[in-house]
N, C-alpha and C positions, 0 to 999 in steps of 0.2 A: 430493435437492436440495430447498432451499425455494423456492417457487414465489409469490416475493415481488418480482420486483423490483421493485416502486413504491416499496420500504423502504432500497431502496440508497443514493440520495439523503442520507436520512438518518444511515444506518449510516456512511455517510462522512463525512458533517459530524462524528460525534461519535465519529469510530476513536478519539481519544484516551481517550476515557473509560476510566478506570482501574479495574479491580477490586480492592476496597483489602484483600481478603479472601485476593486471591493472593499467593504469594511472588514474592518478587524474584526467580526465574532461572525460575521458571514459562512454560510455552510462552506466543507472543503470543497463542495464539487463547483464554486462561485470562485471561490478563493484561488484555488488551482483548476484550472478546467481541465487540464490530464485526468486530474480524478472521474469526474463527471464522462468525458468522454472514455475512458478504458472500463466505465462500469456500464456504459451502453454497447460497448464491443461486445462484454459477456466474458466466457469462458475462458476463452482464449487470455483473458487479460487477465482475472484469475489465475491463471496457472504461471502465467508470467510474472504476473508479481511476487507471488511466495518464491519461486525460483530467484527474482531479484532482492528479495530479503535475503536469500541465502547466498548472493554474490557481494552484499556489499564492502565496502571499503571504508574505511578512517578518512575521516576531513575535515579541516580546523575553519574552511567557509558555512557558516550559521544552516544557513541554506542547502548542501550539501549535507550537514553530520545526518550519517546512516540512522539515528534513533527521531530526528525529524522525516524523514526519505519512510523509515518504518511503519511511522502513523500515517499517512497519508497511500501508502501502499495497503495496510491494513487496511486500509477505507475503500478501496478497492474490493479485495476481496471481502469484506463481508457488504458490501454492496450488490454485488454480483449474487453469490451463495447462499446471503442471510447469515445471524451468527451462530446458529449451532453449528453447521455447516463448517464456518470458518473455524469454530471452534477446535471442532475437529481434525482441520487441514494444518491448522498451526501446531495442535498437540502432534500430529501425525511427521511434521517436517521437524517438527525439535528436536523426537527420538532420534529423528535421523542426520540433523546438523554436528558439524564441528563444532567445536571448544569456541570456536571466536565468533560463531555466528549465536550461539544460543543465546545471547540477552536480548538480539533484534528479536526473536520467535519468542522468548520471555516476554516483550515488551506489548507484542502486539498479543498476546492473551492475555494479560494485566488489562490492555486497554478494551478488550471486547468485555470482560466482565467486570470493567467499570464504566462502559456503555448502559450495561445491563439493569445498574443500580438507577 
């Protein structure tokens, strides 16, 4: 594990960052290295990112829309956790989100249990 997380912060702000060298079906954590690196941070970056599912915002750049921003954040934590795990942290933060954040927490447990299949 990297023993960074003052870096998380940031690794977040910028998951989207594209590696333009990867292919298209290339794992996320190639594809975006925030991913790869916040799931070697550990915990710490786990908790930051459901936090950041529950902060995000509306954006009409491709790149940016929150339900893109959500799967690659999800990738995260169940990186870190495994997916029961995450399973659990996503049902646990939905009970507890607003109105406008539940379809990201929707989204990302849709997609852990079609991971699954």
């Amino acid at each position: 594990q990297i023993a960074a997380p003052e870096a998380v912060d940031m690794l977040i702000a910028h998951i989207t960052f594209l590696n333009a060298n990867a292919r298209v079906e290339a794992d996320p954590m190639v594809a975006h290295p925030a991913v790869g690196a916040l799931i070697k941070i550990g915990k710490p970056a786990s908790l930051a990112a459901l936090k950041a599912i529950g902060e995000l915002k509306p954006s009409n750049a491709p790149l940016e829309a929150p339900e893109y921003r959500t799967i690659l954040l999800a990738n995260v934590v169940v990186g870190v956790e495994g997916a029961d795990v995450a399973e659990f942290l996503f049902k646990r933060e939905l009970a507890a989100t607003d109105e406008a954040h539940r379809p990201y927490f929707e989204q990302g447990l849709r997609g852990l249990k079609h991971a699954e299949k």
